[in-house]
VOBA-1610 file (N, C-alpha, C; in pm, whole numbers, padded with zeros to 5 digits, always signed):
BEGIN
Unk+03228-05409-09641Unk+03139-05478-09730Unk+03000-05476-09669Unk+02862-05411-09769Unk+02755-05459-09697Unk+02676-05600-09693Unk+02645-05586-09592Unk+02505-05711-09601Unk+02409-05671-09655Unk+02359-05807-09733Unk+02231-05780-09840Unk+02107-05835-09793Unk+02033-05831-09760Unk+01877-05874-09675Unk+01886-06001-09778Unk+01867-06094-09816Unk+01828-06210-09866Unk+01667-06295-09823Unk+01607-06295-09909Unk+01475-06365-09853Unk+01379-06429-09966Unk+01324-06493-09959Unk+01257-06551-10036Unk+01098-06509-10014Unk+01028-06396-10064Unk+00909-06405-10016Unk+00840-06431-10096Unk+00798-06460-10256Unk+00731-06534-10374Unk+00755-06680-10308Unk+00855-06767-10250Unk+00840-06877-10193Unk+00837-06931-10342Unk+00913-06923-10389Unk+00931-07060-10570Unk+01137-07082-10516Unk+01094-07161-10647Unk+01249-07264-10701Unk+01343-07146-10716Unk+01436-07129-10652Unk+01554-07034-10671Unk+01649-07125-10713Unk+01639-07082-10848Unk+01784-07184-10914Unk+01926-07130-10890Unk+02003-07027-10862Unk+02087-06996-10829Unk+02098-06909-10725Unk+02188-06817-10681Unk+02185-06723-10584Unk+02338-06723-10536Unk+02349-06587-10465Unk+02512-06548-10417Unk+02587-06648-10305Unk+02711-06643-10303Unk+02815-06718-10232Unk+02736-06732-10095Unk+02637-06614-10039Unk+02594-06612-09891Unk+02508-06694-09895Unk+02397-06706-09958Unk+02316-06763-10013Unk+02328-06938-10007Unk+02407-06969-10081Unk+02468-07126-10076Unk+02551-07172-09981Unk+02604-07101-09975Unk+02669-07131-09766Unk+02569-07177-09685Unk+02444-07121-09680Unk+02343-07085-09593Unk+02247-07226-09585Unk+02250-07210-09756Unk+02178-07396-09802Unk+02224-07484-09755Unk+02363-07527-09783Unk+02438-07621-09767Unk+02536-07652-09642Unk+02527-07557-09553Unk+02597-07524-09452Unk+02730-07563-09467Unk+02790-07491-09570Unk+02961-07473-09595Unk+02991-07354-09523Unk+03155-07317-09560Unk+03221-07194-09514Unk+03216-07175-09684Unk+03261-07010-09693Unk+03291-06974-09855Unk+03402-07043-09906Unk+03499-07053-09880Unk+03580-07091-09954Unk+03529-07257-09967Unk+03491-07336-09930Unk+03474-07453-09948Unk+03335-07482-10050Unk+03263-07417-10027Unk+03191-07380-10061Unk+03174-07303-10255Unk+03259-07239-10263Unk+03329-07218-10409Unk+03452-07297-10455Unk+03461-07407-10382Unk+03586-07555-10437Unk+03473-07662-10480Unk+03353-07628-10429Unk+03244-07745-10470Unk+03177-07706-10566Unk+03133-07569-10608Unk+03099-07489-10688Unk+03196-07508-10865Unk+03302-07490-10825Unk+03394-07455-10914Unk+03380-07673-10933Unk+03411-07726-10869Unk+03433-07912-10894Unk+03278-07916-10952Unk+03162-07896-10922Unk+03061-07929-10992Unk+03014-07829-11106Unk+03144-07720-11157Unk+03055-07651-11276Unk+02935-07597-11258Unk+02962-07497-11135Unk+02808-07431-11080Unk+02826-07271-11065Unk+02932-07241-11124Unk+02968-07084-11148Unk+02982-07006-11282Unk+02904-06885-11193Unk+02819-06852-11271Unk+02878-06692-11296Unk+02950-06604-11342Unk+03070-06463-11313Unk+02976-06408-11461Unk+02919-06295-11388Unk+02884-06199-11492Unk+02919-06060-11426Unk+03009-06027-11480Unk+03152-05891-11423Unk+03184-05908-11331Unk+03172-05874-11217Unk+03203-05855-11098Unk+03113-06006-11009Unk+03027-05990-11084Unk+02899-06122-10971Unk+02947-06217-10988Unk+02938-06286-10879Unk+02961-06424-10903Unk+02869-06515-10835Unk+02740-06593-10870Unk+02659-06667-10819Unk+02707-06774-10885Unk+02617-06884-10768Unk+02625-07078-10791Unk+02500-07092-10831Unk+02473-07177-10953Unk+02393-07289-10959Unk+02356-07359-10891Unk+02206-07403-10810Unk+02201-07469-10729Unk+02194-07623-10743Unk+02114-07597-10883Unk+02044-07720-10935Unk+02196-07820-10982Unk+02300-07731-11012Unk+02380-07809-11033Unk+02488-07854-10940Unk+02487-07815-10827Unk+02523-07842-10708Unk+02453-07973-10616Unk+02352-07937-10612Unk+02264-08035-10578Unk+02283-08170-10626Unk+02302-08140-10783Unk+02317-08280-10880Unk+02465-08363-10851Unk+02545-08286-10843Unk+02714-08293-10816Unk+02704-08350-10670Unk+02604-08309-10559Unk+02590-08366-10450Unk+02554-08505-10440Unk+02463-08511-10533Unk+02409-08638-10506Unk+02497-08755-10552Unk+02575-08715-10702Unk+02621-08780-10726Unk+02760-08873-10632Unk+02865-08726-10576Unk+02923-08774-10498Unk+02906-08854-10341Unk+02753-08851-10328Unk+02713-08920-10204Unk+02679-09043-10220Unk+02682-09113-10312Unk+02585-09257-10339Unk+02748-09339-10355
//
């Protein structure tokens, strides 16, 4: 499998992005990481891709932290 360079250089709001990607944010492992995804309705499968919602992760976060 390759690695994909990931970077933000426009520096704006990235509302979603790949499994590596949200690991990276949130400092999960993948699989845990797509059990929080999948519990907050933050997946996102167009053929083969599969990216998270961040914004709705985030929201699902907060909620379960208060």
């Amino acid at each position: 499998m390759q690695k994909r360079a990931i970077n933000n250089e426009n520096d704006f709001n990235i509302k979603s992005g790949r499994i590596e990607q949200a690991c990276a944010r949130y400092g999960l492992g993948r699989n845990t990481m797509r059990k929080v995804a999948e519990e907050a309705g933050a997946e996102i499968k167009v053929g083969k891709c599969y990216l998270i919602n961040f914004s709705k992760v985030d929201a699902y976060l907060d909620a379960i932290s208060e």
